[in-house]
C-alpha positions in Angstrom: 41.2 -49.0 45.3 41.7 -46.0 43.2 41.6 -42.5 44.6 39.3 -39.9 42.5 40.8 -36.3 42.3 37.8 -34.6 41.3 35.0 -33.0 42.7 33.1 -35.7 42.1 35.0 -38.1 43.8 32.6 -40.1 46.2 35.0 -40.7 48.9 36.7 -37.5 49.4 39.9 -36.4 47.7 42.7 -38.6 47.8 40.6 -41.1 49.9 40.3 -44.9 49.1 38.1 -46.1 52.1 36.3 -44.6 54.6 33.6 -46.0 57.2 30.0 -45.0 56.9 27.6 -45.4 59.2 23.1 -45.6 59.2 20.4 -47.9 59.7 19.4 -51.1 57.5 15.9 -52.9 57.5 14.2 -55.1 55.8 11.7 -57.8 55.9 11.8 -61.7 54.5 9.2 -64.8 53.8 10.5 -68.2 53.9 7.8 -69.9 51.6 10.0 -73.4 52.1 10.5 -75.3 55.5 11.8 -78.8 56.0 12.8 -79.9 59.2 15.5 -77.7 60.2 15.8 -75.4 56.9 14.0 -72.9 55.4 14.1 -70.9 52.1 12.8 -67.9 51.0 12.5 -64.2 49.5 14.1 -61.3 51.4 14.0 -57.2 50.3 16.4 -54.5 52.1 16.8 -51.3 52.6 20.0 -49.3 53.8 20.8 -45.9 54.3 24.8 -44.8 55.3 26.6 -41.6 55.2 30.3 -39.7 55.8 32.0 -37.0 55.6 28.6 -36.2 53.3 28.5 -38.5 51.4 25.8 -40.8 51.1 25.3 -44.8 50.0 21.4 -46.0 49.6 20.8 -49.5 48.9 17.7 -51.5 47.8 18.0 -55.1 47.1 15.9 -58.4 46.6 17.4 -61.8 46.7 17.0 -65.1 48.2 17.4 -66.3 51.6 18.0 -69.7 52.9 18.2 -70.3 57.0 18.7 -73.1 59.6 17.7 -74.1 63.4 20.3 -74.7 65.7 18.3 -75.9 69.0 15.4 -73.8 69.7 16.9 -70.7 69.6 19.8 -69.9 67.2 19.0 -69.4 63.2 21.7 -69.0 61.2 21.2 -67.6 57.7 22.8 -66.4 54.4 21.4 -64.2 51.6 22.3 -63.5 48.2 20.7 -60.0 47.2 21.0 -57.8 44.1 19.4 -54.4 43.7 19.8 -50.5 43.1 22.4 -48.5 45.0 22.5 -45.0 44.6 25.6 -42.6 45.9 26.1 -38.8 46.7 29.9 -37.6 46.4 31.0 -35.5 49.3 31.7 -32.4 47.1 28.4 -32.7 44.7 24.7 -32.3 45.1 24.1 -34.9 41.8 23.1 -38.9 42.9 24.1 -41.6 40.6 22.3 -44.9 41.0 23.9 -48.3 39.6 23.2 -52.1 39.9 24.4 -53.7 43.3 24.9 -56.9 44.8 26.0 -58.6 47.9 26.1 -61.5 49.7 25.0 -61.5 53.7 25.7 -64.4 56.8 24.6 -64.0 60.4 22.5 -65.6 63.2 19.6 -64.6 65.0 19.3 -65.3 68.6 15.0 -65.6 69.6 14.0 -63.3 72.9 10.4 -63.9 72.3 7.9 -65.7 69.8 8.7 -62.5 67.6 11.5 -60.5 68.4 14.9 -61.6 67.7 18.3 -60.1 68.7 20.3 -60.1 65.8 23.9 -61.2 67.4 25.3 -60.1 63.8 26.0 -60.2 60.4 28.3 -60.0 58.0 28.0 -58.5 54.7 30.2 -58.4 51.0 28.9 -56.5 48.0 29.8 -54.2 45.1 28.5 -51.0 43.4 30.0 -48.2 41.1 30.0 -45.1 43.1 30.3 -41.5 41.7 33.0 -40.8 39.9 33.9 -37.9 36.8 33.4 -41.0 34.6 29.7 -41.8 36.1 28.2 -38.2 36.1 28.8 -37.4 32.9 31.9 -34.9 33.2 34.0 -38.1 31.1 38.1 -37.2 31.9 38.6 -40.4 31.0 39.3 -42.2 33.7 37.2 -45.3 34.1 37.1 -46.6 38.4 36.4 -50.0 39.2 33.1 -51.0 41.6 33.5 -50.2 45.2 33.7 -52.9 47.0 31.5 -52.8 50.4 31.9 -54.6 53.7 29.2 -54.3 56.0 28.8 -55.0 59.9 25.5 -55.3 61.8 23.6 -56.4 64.6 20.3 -55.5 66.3 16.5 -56.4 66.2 14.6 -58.5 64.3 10.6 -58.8 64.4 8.8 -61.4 63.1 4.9 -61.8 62.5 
């Protein structure tokens, strides 16, 4: 990754990765079951910050799931969406296109609560940057690249 020196660097000066942290949720509808599978639509919602700055994510994509016994559902989603980010040393938020790719397994507790046991997620988004909001000194940064690790409830009606 390449550092931003400028105030509106999104990460910090001289910084090239840092760890956010916030809540995600979300909801899905699997409109297709046979046997074992199911397919269907899924919409999410994330909100992470550090060191003041600030990643929001809302995506739609598809989601396609399995049944291992009665208890285990394995599932993968391909998402794309808005992502919007805050620099740590700026007030302005710059909102671009996202997408990522998510894998995980549900465990059921109850006919509809879930423990998410967890998930794994791999995306990209253009963060803000000089080149993004507007100042232009020429430099041009490539997408951030995000790596996401989850667990926790999941309720189902």
């Amino acid at each position: 990754s390449q550092a931003d020196n400028t105030t509106s660097s999104f990460l910090g000066l001289n910084t090239t990765s840092r760890m956010f942290w916030g809540f995600q949720m979300g909801g899905y509808y699997d409109f297709y079951r046979s046997g074992p599978l199911s397919a269907g639509f899924t919409m999410r919602f994330s909100d992470q910050h550090a060191a003041n700055a600030g990643v929001r994510n809302f995506q739609v994509g598809a989601r396609v799931a399995g049944s291992v016994g009665t208890r285990l559902r394995p599932y993968l989603e391909a998402t794309i969406g808005d992502g919007s980010t805050k620099p740590e040393r700026a007030t302005v938020r710059v909102s671009k296109a996202a997408y990522a790719i998510y894998g995980g397994a549900d465990y059921s507790l109850a006919p509809h609560i879930d423990f998410r046991a967890f998930e794994v997620g791999y995306g990209s988004l253009n963060t803000a940057s000089e080149s993004t909001v507007g100042a232009g000194n020429g430099s041009n940064y490539p997408a951030s690249k995000l790596l996401s690790f989850s667990s926790g409830f999941v309720f189902r009606f």
